[in-house]
Each structure stands twice: as structure tokens, then as C-alpha cells.
C-alpha positions as CSV (number, residue, x, y, z in Angstrom):
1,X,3.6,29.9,19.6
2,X,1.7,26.3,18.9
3,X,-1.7,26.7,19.2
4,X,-2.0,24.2,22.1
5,X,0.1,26.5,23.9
6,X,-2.1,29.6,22.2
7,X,-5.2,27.4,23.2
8,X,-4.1,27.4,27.1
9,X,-3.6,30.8,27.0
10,X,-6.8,31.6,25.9
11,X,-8.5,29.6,27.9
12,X,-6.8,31.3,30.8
13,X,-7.7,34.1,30.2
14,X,-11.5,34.1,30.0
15,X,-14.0,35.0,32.1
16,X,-15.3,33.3,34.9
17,X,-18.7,34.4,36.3
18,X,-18.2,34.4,40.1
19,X,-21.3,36.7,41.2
20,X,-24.3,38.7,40.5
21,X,-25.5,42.2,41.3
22,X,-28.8,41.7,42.6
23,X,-30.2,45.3,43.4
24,X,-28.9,48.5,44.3
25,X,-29.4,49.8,47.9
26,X,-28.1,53.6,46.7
27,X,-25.8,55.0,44.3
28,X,-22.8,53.2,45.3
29,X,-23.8,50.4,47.7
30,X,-25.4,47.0,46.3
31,X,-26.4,43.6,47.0
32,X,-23.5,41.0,44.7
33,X,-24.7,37.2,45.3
34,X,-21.4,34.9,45.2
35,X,-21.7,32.3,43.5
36,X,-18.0,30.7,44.7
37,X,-17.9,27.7,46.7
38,X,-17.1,29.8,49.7
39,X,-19.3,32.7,49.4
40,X,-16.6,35.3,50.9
41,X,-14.1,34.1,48.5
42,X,-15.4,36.5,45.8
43,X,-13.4,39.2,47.9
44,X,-9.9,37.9,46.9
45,X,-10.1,37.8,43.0
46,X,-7.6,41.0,42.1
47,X,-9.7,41.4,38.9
48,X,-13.2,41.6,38.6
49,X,-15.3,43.1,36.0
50,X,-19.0,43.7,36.2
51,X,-21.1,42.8,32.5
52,X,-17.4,41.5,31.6
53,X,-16.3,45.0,30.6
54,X,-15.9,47.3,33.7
55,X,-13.2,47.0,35.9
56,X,-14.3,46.4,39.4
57,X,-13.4,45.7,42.9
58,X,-15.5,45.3,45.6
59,X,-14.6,47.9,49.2
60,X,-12.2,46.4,51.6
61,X,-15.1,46.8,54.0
62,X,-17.8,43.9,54.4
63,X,-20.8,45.9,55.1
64,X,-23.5,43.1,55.7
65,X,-23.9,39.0,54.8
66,X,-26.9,36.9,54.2
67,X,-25.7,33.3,53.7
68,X,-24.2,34.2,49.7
69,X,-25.2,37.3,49.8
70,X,-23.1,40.5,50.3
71,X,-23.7,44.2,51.0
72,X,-20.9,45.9,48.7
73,X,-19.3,48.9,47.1
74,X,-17.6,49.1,43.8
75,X,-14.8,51.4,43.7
76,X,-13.9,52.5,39.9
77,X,-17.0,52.8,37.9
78,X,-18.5,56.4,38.9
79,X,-19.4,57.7,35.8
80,X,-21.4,54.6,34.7
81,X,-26.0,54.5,34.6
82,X,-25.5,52.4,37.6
83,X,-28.9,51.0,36.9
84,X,-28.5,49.7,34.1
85,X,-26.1,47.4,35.3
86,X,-28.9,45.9,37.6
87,X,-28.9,42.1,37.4
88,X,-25.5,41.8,35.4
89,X,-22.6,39.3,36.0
90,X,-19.6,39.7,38.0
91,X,-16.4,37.7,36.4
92,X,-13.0,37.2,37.2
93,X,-10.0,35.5,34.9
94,X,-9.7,32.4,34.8
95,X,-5.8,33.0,35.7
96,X,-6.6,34.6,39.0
97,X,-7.9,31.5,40.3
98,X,-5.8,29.7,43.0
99,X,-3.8,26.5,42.0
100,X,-6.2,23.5,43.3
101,X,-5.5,21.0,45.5
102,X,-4.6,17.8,44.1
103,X,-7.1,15.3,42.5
104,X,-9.3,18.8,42.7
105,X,-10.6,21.1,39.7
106,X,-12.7,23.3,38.6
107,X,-15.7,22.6,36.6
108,X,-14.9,25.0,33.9
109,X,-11.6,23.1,33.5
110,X,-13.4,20.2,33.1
111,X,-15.8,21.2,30.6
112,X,-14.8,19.9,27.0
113,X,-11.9,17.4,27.8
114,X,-11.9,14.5,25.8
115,X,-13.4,11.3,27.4
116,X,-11.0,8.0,26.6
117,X,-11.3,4.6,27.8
118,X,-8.4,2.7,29.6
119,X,-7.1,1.6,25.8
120,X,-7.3,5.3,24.9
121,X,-10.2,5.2,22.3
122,X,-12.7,8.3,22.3
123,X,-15.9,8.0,23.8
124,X,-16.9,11.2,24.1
125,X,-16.4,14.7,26.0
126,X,-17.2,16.6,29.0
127,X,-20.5,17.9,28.4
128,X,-21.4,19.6,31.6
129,X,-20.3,19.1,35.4
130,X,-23.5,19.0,38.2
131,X,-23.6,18.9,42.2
132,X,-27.2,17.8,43.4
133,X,-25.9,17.2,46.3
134,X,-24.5,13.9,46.9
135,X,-20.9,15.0,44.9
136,X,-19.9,15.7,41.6
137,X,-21.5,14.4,38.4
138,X,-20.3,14.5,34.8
139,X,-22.1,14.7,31.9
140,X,-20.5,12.8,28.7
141,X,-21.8,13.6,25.5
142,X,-20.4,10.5,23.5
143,X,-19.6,10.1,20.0
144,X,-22.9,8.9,19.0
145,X,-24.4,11.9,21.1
146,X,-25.9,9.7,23.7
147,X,-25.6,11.8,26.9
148,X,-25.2,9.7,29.9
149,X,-24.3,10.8,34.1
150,X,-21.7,9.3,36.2
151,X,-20.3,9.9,39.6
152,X,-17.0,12.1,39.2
153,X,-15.2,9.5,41.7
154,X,-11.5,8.3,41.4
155,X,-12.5,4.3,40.4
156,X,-14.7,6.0,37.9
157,X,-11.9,8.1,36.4
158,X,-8.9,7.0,37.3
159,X,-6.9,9.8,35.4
160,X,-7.2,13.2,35.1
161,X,-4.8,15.1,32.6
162,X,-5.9,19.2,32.0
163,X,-2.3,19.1,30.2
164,X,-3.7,16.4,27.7
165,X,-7.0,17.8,28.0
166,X,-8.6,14.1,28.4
167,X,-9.9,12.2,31.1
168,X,-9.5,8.4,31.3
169,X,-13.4,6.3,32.1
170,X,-13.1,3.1,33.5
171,X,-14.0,0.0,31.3
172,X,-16.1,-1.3,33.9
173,X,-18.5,1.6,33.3
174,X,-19.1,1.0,29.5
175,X,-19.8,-2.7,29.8
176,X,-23.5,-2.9,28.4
């Protein structure tokens, strides 16, 4: 196996934190805050795993909402200090996601890739991705570990390659 294809793997197979346990309500029912972009998509990951470890799945049964907020039930960990667990982290795999849309992806995906101008020389990489709002922004930490914002639009990058693991800045934008 190379390691770029031992990399990939790897990197698939982490864990994404999709949620929270805010408080429990009793000994089996809590409150989980989603953090997906669509609160209720939480529900479909086939694995989850509360404080990373525990095997998880949330009931079948939606017992209340509040904006991202759901009243839930965890089926598979019974002989676990419940408490404990209080204000832990839900994840999933990163392999469990759905495929995205085209000219879409996920900020964890993002994260790292190598920044290159149009002619392919390094200027930096993915530092961090941020939503105030008014769409996507990425954070480049470049080689001289200046960290500068811009808009994550497609005349700003006009290639994206997670295969390559590099995204291509326009020249416009580094003209001093």
C-alpha cells in the first residue's frame, strides 16, 4: 500500500464531531445538539460514537426539536455512568458521509490542502475554513506564516483537487 493511498484511508476513517449531549432528561433520554448543516441529518449517520469510543445510535423515534436541538435515546450503551458522559461529543466517520455535490466539500476536507498559485508554486495551506455569514471563508497560513482571509468563491480558486490534495489561488489575489 503507498502511503498516499494509506494517508486517504486514514483520513477516512477519522472522526467527525457531528453533535453534543447537552443534558440528560432521565436515564436514557437526552438533549444531543446537531451541529450538521441540517440539524436532522445527524439521524442518518449508520455509526456514531459518543466521547469517540462508544458505539451509539440515536432511537428511530424523534421525541422533541428545538431549532438544533433534539430530544433523544441512545440505544447500546446501558451499562455505562451515563453522567459522566454529560457534555461529551458525538462523531461519526468520515467515510459515512454522503458524496458531495459537485464544486461542494466539506470543511474538514479542506483543512490542510496545499495552497498553489496558477504556475503551481506553494503559497501556503488550508489553515482553517469559517462561515460568518455571508459564505465561506478560508484561512491560508502561507509559507512565511502570514495568515490571511479570502472568499472561498470559484474566481478565487478556480481548482479544487482532494485527490492532489491542493487547491489552485488565483494570481490576481497575490498581487501586492
Amino acid at each position: 500500500m503507498t502511503q498516499e493511498k494509506k494517508s486517504k484511508e486514514n483520513k477516512y476513517n477519522k472522526l467527525i464531531c457531528v453533535g453534543k449531549l447537552v443534558k440528560f432528561l432521565n436515564k436514557s433520554k437526552f438533549q444531543v445538539k446537531s451541529y450538521t448543516e441540517e440539524p436532522s441529518s445527524i439521524k442518518t449517520y449508520k455509526n456514531l460514537y459518543l466521547s469517540g469510543k462508544y458505539s451509539i445510535k440515536l432511537s428511530d423515534q424523534l421525541k422533541g426539536k428545538k431549532g438544533s436541538h433534539f430530544i433523544a435515546e441512545f440505544n447500546s450503551i446501558n451499562d455505562i455512568d451515563l453522567s459522566t458522559l454529560e457534555d461529551d461529543y458525538i462523531y461519526t466517520r468520515r467515510s459515512d458521509f454522503a458524496v458531495p455535490e459537485d464544486d461542494e466539500y466539506f470543511i474538514y476536507d479542506l483543512i490542510g490542502l496545499s495552497v498553489k498559485d496558477n504556475n503551481d508554486l506553494d503559497i501556503g495551506t488550508i489553515n482553517m475554513v469559517y462561515n460568518f455569514g455571508a459564505g465561506d471563508i478560508i484561512e491560508i497560513k502561507k509559507e512565511d506564516g502570514e495568515l490571511i482571509m479570502i472568499p472561498f468563491t470559484q474566481e478565487n480558486f478556480p481548482e479544487v483537487s482532494l485527490n492532489e490534495a491542493k487547491i489552485i489561488i488565483s494570481n490576481k489575489l497575490l498581487i501586492n
